[in-house]
C-alpha positions as CSV (number, residue, x, y, z in Angstrom):
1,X,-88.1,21.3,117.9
2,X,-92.1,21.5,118.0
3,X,-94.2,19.9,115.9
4,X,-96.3,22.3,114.2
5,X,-99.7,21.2,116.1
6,X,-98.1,21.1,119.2
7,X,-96.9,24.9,118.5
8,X,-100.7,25.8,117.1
9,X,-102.4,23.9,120.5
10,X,-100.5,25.9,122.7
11,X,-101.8,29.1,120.8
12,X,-105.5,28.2,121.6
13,X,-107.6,28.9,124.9
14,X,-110.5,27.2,125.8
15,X,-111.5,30.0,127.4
16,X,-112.6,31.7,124.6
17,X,-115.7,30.6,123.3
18,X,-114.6,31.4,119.6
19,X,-111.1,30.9,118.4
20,X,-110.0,32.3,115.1
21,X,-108.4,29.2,114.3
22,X,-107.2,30.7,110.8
23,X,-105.3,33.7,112.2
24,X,-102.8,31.5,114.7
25,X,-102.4,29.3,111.3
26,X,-101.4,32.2,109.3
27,X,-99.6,33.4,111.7
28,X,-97.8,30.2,112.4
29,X,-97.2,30.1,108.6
30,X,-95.8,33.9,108.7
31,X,-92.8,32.9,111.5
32,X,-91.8,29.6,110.1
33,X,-92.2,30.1,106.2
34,X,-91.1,32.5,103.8
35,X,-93.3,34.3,101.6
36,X,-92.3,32.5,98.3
37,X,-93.1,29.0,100.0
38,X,-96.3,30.4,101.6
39,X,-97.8,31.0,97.9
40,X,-97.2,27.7,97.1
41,X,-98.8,26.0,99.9
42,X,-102.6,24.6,99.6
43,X,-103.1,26.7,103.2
44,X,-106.9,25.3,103.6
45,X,-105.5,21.5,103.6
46,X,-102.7,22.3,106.1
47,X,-105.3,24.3,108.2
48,X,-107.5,21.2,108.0
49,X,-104.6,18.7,108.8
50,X,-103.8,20.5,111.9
51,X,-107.5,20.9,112.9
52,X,-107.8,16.8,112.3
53,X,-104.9,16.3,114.6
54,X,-106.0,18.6,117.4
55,X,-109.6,16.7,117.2
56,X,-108.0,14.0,117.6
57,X,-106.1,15.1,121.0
58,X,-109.1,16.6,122.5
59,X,-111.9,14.1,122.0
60,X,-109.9,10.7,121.5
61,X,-107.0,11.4,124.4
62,X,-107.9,14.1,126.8
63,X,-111.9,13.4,126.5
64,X,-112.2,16.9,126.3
65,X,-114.5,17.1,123.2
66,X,-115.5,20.3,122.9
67,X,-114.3,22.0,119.3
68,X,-116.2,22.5,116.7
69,X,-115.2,24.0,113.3
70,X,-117.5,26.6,111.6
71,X,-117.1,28.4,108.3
72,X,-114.4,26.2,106.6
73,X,-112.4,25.3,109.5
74,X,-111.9,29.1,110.2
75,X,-113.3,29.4,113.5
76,X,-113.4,27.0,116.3
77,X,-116.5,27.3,118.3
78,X,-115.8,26.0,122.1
79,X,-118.6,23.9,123.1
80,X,-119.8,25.1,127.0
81,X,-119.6,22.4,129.3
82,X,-119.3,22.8,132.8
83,X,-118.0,19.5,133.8
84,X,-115.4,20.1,131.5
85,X,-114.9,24.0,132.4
86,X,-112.5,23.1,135.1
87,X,-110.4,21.0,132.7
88,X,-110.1,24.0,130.0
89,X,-108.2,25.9,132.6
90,X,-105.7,23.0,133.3
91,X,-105.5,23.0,128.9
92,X,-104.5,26.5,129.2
93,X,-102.2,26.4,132.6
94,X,-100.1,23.3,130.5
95,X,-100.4,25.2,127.4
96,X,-98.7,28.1,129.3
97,X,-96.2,26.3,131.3
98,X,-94.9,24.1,128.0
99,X,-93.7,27.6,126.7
100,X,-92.5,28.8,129.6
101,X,-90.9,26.4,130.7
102,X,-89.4,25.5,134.6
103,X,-88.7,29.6,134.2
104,X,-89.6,31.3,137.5
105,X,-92.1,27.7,138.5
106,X,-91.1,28.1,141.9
107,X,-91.6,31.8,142.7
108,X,-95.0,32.4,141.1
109,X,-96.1,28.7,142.5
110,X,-96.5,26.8,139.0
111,X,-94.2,24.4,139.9
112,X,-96.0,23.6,143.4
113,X,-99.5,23.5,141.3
114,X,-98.3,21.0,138.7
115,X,-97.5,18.7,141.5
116,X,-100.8,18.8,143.0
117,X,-102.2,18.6,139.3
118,X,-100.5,15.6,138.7
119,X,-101.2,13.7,141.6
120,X,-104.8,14.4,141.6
121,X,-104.5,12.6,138.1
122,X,-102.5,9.5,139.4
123,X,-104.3,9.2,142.3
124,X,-107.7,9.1,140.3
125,X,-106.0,6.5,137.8
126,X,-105.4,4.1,140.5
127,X,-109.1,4.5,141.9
128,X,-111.0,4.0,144.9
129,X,-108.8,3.6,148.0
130,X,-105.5,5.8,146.7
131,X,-103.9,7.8,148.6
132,X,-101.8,11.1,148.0
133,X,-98.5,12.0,150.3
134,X,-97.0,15.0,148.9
135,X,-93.4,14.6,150.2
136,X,-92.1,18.6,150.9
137,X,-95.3,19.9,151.8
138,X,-94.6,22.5,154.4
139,X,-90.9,21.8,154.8
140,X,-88.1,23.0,153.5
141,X,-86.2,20.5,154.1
142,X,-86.3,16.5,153.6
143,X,-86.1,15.0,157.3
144,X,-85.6,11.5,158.6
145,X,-88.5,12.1,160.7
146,X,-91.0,12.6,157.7
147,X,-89.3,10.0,155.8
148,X,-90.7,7.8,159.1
149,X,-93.6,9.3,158.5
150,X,-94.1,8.3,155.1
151,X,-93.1,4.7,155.7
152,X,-95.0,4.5,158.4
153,X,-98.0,6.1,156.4
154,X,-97.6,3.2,153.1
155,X,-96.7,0.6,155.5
156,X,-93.1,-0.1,154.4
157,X,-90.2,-0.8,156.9
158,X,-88.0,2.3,157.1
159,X,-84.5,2.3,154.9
160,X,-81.4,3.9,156.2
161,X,-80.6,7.6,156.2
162,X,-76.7,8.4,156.2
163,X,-77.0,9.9,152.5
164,X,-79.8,12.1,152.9
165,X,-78.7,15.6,152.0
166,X,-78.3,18.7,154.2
167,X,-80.4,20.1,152.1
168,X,-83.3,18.7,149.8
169,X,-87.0,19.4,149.9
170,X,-87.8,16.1,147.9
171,X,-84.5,15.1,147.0
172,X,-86.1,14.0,143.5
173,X,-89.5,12.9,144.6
174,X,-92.9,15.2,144.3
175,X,-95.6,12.9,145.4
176,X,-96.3,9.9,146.8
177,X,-99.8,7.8,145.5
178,X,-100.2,4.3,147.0
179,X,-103.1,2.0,146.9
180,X,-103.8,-1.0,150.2
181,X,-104.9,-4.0,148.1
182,X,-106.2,-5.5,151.3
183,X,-106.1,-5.7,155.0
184,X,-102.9,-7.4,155.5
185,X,-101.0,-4.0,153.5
186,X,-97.9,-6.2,151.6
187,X,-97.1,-5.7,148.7
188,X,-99.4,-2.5,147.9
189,X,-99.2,-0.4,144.7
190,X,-96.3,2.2,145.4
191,X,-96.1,5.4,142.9
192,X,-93.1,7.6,143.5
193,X,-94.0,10.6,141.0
194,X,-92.2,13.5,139.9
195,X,-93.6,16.2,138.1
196,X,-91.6,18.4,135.6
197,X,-92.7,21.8,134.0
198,X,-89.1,22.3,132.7
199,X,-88.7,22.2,128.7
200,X,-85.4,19.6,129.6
201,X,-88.0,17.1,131.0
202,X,-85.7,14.0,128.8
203,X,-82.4,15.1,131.5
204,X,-85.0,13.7,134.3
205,X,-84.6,10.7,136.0
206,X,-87.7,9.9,138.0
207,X,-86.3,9.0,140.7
208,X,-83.0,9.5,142.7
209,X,-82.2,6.7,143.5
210,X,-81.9,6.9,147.5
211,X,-85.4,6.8,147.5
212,X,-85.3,3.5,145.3
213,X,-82.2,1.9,147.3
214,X,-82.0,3.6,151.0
215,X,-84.7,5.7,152.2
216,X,-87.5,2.7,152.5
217,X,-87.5,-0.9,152.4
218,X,-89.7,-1.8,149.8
219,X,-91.5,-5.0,150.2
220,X,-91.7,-5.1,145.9
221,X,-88.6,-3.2,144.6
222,X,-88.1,-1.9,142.4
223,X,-91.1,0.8,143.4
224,X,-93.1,2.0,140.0
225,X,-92.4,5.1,139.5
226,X,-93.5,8.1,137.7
227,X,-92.6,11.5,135.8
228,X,-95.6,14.1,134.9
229,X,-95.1,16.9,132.3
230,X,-96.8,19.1,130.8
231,X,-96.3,18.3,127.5
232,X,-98.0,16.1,124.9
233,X,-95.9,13.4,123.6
234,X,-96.1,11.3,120.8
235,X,-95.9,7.3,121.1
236,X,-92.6,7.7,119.7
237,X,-91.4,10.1,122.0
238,X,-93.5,8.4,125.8
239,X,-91.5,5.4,124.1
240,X,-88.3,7.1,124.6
241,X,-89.6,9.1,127.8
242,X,-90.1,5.2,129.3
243,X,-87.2,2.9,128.1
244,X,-84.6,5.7,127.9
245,X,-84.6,7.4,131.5
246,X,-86.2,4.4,133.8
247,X,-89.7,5.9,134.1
248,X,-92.3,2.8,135.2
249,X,-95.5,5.2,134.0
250,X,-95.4,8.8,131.9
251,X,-97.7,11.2,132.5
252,X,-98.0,13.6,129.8
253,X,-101.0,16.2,128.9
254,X,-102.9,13.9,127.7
255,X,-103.5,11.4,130.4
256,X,-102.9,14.4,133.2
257,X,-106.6,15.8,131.3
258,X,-108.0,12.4,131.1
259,X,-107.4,11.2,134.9
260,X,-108.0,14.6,136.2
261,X,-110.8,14.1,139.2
262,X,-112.8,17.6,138.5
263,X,-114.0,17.3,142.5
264,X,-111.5,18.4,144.0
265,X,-113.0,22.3,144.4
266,X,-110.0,23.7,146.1
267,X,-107.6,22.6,143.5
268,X,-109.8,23.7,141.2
269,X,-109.9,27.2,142.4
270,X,-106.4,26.8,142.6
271,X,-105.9,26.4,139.0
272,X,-108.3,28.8,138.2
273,X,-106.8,31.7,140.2
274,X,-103.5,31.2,138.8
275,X,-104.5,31.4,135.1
276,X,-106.4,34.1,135.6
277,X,-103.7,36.1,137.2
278,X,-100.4,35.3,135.3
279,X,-102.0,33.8,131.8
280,X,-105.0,35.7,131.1
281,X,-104.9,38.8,130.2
């Protein structure tokens, strides 16, 4: 079940440059409390407890510092920023797809763009020198030849092929971002990533593990790997995320905002084309 904050952050666009903070708390309150307990709550704290908490997000975890509370924490005035403008559309795209879910990613191309959101964000984690494979682009199919490809493109001896599917784009990995440390290319940081926009994220494993035992000979194994979503989660709950389905790294909303690299201009139309024609109204 949601927290209430994380019910109340999905409510808010950035894109608005005032947000009625009080009406999404009273109607939060309306669809989760009865009438009776309603009276009885001190609604300016719990409006100011959930304001604390989303401050907190935005300015301390996705250094996106741009709310500010007028009239009693009734409104939220969004701050303009325009090296931050591209960063309130990826707020409202993960917003979005955290209530939507995996529903439909793949026809209207959600699924697709939250790969290449996630890793642009990896890949500007690791810094200067990364590099990005995105493993089914342009195929429907996983091939031994691209599989070639991409060990001859991270510099790892090929693995062995006789389980590869008849059929898998990916066959459980999105992206590819690897680092060269130096000339001599051994022993180079290797991120397998998947990215997940389904609500069922926890069923996941990162990685299948062909890619892990078969598909390349990894010079350091096991490989790091990775699993994006579009969530926020808790320390409790990237704990869990981590020691409970074998991720190496979680990317959640948070660190997808903070690592985003806001250069990339066709991505960025990207995501801005796809809000504004299946979120915004």
């Amino acid at each position: 079940m949601d927290s209430p904050i994380d019910v109340i952050e999905n409510r808010i666009s950035l894109l608005d440059s005032i947000i009625v903070f009080e009406d999404i708390i009273d109607e939060y309150l309306s669809e989760t409390y009865t009438d009776e307990e309603i009276q009885e709550m001190d609604i300016l704290s719990f409006r100011k407890r959930q304001l604390d908490s989303l401050q907190y997000r935005f300015a301390e975890l996705y250094n996106l510092n741009v709310l500010s509370p007028q009239n009693g924490f009734s409104i939220l005035q969004v701050k303009d920023n325009v090296d931050l403008n591209i960063k309130k559309y990826i707020h409202r795209f993960l917003s979005y797809k955290s209530v939507t879910g995996g529903s439909n990613a793949n026809a209207d191309g959600s699924a697709e763009l939250f790969e290449d959101i996630s890793a642009n964000a990896v890949k500007n984690f690791l810094g200067d020198g990364s590099k990005v494979i995105m493993v089914g682009e342009g195929r429907s199919n996983l091939t031994i030849e691209r599989l070639n490809e991409i060990s001859n493109l991270i510099v790892e001896k090929p693995g062995v092929y006789h389980n590869l599917p008849g059929r898998a784009k990916d066959d459980g990995v999105d992206f590819i971002v690897y680092k060269p440390l130096d000339i001599r290319n051994t022993g180079n940081l290797i991120i397998l990533g998947q990215a997940c926009v389904g609500k069922h994220f926890e069923e996941k494993k990162v990685i299948h593990q062909r890619w892990q035992d078969e598909y390349i000979t990894f010079a350091i194994k096991p490989p790091t790997t990775l699993l994006s979503v579009v969530y926020f989660l808790e320390s409790d709950k990237l704990r869990s995320v981590h020691s409970e389905f074998g991720n190496s790294i979680v990317f959640d909303r948070g660190r997808i905002l903070k690592f985003y690299d806001i250069s990339d201009d066709l991505l960025n139309t990207r995501i801005i084309d796809f809000v504004i024609a299946n979120i915004n109204d």
